[in-house]
C-alpha positions as a printed Julia matrix, in Angstrom:
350×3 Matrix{Float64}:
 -21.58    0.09  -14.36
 -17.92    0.24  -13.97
 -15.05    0.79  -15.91
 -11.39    0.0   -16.09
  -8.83    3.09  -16.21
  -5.83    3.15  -18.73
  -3.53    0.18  -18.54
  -0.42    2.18  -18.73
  -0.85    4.96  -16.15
   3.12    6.23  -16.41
   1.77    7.97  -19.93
   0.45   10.78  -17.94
   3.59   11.18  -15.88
   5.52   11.28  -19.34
   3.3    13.82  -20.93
   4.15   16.27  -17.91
   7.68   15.35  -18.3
   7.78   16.08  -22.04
   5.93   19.23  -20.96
   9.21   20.43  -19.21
  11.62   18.59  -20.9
  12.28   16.46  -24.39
  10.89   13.46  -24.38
  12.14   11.05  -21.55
  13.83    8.06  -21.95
  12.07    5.38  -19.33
  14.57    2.89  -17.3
  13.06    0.55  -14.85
  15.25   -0.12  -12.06
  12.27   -2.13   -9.73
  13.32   -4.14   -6.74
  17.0    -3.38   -7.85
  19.24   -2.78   -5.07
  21.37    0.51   -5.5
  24.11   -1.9    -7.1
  22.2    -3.13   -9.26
  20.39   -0.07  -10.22
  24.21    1.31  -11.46
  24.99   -1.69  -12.98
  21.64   -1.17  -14.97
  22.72    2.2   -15.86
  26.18    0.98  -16.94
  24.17   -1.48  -19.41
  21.71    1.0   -20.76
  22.65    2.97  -23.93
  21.37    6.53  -22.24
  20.67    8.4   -26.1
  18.29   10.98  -24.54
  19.51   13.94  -22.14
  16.56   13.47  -20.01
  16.33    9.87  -17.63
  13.32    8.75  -16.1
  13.89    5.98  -13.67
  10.92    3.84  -13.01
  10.13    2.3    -9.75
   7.25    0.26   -8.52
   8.46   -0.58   -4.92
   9.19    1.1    -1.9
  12.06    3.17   -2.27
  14.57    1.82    0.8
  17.54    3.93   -0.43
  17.17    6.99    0.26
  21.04    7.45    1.08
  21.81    6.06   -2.11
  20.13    8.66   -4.54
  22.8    11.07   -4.94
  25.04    8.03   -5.99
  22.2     7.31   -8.57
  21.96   10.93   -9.95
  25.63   11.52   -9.84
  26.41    8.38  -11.79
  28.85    9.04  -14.74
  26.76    7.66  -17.69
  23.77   10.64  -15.76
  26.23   13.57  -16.0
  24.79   16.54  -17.27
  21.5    14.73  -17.92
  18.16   15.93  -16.58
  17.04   12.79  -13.99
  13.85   12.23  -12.72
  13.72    9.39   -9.89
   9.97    7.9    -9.77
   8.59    6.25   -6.74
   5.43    5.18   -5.09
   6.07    7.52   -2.13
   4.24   10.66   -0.34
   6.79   13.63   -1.85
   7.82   15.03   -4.3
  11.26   16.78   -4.47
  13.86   18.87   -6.92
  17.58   18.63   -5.77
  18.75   21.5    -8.21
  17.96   21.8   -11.85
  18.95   18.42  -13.11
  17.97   16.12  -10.18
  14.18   15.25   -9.03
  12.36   13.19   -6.7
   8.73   12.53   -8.09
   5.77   10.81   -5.75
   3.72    8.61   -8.31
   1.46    6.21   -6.94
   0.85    4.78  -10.46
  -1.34    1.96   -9.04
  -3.66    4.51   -8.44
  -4.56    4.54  -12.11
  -5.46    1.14  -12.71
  -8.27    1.23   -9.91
 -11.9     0.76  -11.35
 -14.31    3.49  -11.94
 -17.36    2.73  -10.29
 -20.87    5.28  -11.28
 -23.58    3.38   -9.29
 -24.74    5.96   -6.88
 -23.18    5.5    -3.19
 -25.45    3.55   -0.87
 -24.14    2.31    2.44
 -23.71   -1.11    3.48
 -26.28   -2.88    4.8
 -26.86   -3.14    8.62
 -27.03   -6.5     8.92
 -23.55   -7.24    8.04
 -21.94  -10.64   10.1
 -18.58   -9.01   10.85
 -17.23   -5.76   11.77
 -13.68   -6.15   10.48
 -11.8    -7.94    7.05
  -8.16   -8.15    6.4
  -7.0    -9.53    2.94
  -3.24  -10.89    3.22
  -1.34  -12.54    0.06
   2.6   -12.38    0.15
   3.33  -13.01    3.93
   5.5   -10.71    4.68
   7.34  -10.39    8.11
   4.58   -7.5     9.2
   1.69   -8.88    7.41
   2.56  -12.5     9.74
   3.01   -9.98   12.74
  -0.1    -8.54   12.38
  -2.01  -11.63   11.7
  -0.41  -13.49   15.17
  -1.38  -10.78   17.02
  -4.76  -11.43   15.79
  -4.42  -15.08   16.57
  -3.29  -14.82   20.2
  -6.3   -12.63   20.81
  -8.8   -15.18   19.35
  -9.99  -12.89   16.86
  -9.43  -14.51   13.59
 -13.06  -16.76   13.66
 -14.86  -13.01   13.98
 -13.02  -11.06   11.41
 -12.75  -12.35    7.53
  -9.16  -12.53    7.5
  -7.07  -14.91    4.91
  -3.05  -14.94    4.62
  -1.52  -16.75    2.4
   2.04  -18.68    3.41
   5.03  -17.94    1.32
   7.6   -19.64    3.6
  11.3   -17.91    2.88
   9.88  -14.22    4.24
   9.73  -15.71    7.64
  12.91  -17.69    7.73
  14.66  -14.66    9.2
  11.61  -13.93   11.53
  12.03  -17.28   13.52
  16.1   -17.35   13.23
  15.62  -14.03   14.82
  12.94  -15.41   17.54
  15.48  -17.87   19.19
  17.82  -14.34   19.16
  17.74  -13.64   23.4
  17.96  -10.0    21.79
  15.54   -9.58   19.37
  12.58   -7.22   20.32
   9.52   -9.24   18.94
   7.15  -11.25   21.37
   5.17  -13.79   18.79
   4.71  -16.39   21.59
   2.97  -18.56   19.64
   4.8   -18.54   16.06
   4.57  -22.11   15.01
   0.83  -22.5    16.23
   0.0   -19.31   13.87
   2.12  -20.23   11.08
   0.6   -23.99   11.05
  -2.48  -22.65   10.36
  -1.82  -20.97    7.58
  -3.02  -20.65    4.53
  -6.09  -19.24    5.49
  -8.43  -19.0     3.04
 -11.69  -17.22    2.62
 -14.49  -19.47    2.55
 -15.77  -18.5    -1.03
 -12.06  -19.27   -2.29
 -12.15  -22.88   -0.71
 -11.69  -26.08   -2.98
  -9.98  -28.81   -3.82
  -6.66  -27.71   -5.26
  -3.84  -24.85   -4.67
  -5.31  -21.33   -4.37
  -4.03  -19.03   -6.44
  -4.04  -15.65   -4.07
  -3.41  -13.19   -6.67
  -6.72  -14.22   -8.6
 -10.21  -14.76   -7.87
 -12.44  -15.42  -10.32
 -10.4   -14.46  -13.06
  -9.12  -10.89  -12.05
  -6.05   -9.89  -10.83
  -5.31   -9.0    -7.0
  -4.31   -5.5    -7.77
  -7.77   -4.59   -8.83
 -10.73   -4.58   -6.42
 -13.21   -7.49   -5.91
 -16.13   -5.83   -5.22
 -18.23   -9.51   -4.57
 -15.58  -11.0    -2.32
 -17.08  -11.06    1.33
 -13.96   -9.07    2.68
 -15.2    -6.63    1.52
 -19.32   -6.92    1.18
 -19.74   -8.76    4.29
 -17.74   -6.41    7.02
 -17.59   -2.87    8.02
 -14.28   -2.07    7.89
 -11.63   -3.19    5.77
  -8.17   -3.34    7.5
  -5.39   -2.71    4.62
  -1.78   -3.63    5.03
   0.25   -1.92    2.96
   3.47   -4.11    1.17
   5.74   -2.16    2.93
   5.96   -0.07    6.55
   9.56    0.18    7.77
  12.41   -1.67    7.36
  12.98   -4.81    9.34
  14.6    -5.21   11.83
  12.17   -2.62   13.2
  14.55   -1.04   15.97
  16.43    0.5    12.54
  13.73    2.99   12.43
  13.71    3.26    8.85
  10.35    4.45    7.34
   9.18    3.01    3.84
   6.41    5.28    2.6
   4.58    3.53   -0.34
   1.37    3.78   -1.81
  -0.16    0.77   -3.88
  -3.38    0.25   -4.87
  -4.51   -1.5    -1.58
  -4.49    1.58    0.42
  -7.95    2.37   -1.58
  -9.91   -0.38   -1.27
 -12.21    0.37    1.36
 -12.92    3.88   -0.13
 -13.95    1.61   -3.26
 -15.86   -0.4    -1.36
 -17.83    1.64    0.37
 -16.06    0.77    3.69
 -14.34    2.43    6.58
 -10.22    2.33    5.69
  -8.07    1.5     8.59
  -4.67    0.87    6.73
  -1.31   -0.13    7.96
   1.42    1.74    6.5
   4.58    3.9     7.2
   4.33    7.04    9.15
   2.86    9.85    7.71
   0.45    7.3     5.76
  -2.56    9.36    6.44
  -1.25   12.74    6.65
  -0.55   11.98    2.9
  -4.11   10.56    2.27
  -5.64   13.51    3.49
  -3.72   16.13    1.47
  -5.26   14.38   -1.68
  -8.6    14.9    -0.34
  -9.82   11.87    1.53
 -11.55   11.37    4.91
  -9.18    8.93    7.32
 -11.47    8.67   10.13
  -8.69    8.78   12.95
 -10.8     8.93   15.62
 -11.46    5.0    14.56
  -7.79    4.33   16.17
  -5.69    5.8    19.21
  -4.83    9.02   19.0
  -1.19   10.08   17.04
  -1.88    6.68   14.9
  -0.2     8.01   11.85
   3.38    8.67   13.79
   3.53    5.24   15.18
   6.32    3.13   14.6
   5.14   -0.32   13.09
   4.7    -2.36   16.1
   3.06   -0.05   17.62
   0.48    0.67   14.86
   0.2    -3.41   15.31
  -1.36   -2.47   19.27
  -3.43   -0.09   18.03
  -5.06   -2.04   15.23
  -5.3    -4.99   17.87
  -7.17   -2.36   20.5
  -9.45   -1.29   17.81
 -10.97   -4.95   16.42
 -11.28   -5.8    20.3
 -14.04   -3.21   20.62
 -16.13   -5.59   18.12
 -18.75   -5.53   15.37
 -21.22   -3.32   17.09
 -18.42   -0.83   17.96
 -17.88   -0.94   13.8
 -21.49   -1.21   12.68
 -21.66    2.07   15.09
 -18.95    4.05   13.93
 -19.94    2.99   10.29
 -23.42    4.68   10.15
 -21.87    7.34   12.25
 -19.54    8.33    9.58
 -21.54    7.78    6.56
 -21.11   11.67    5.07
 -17.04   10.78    5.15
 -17.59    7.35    3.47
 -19.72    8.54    0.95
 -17.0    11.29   -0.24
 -14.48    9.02   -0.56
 -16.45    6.68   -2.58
 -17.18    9.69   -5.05
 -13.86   10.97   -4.7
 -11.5     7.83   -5.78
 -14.63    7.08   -8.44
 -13.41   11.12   -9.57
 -10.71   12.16  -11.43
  -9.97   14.68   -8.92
  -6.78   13.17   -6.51
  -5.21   11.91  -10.16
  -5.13   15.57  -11.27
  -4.07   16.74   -8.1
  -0.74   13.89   -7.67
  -0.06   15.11  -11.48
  -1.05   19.22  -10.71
   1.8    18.93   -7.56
   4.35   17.39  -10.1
   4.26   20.44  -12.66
   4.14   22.83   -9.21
   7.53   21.09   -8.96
   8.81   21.52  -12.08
   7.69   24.93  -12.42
């Protein structure tokens, strides 16, 4: 049995809100730029003294939020800034920072008992892929050049303009990146899981009727390997010799504890740091040591290193680490890490 969580999971960040303050008024500002962001609070009739901006994305202006909270239309108006990040953070009585990962709330309850995977699995690794984005492509080449692709379940789907700037950038005698064999990856792509396969487009953000954000417990990715390799939808900001972090947490980054699998996840620095304050077992000791500090391509080698070792090395480490797989199954199929994300938010406020 399983069941579906609340569709609208930014109710219980408003009811902690309205706990401090009067009642919020919500303004989304996702995927705007910090222009546009002002330019939607120029539009907005503000009629409450408290602001709640909404964001779904990773949060790439960091330099920017003063300009936000200072704007003139904000003055003397609580603000709370909302992102999918790792922190939380008040700037002085009227200005805060909040950490919602509000994907986390639309995950499916699961309250079958935990039993591990079987130990006959076919593959030791899976890697789901839908928008191709420039580190999703980077990851998936490096894959390619190192002939793993036909023993991992691995799919990627090919949404053309995110790479324009990749392969500008390739003929660049400066740019950092070594994808040697860009065109031969990129011509192979889609690539498709074999249960998806048939005549006709594939629709990556369904299967089988339900959307990509929640979990397909049937699809082989995730019955049919040991360890489910997550890339997050951002890591840091490309070009990657900027430096700039993106911490963001969507609902991808808890599959495998779902699923009953080991998580290896691609995401910014200080990824699992964050993962493990809420409670859950990372299993570092799967990847090179000082993983979570890694710049991107970096994490890219270490990822690459750690399929090389094979299915046996996974089906090994899996029933090796079956007490820490089994509490994160119970733990995301909990309550426990929502009350926590919302407990650190009124520890804020307070």
């Amino acid at each position: 049995m399983s069941k579906q969580l609340p569709s609208d999971p930014l109710n219980s960040l408003i009811t902690i809100l309205k706990e401090f303050h009067n009642d919020p008024q919500s303004i989304s500002i996702s995927s705007q730029s910090p222009d546009q962001i002002l330019d939607t609070i120029d539009t907005t009739e503000i009629i409450s003294d408290c602001v709640l901006l909404l964001n779904g994305d990773a949060w790439r202006y960091f330099d920017s939020e003063q300009d936000i909270f200072n704007h003139p239309a904000l003055s003397g108006k609580t603000v709370f800034l909302q992102t999918l990040g790792y922190t939380n953070k008040k700037y002085n009585d009227f200005h805060y920072h909040i950490s919602f990962p509000s994907w986390y709330w639309t995950r499916i309850l699961r309250d079958e008992k935990f039993a591990p995977l079987s130990s006959n699995l076919e593959y030791g690794f899976s890697c789901l892929n839908n928008v191709t984005s420039i580190h999703r492509f980077i990851l998936g080449h490096n894959f390619y050049i190192n002939n793993f692709l036909d023993d991992m379940i691995f799919s990627q789907n090919l949404l053309g303009e995110h790479l324009d700037r990749l392969e500008e950038d390739l003929n660049d005698e400066y740019s950092e990146l070594d994808l040697p064999k860009f065109h031969g990856y990129k011509n192979l792509l889609p690539i498709i899981l074999k249960e998806e396969e048939h005549n006709g487009p594939i629709d990556f953000k369904y299967h089988k009727g339900r959307p990509g954000w929640l979990t397909h417990f049937t699809l082989s990715a995730h019955t049919n390997a040991y360890c489910f390799i997550c890339t997050e939808s951002d890591i840091e900001e490309y070009p990657y010799n900027r430096n700039n972090n993106l911490p963001v947490v969507t609902e991808k980054s808890f599959k495998a504890f779902q699923t009953r699998q080991l998580p290896l996840i691609l995401g910014a620095r200080g990824h699992y740091a964050y993962f493990k304050s809420l409670g859950f077992e990372m299993m570092e000791d799967l990847l090179p040591s000082g993983y979570d500090d890694m710049p991107f391509l970096q994490k890219v080698d270490a990822i690459v290193s750690t399929v090389a070792k094979g299915h046996e090395f996974a089906k090994y480490f899996y029933f090796s680490h079956l007490p820490e797989i089994q509490h994160n199954y119970e733990l995301v199929n909990s309550d426990k890490v929502d009350n926590l994300i919302l407990q650190r938010i009124k520890d804020m406020l307070n």
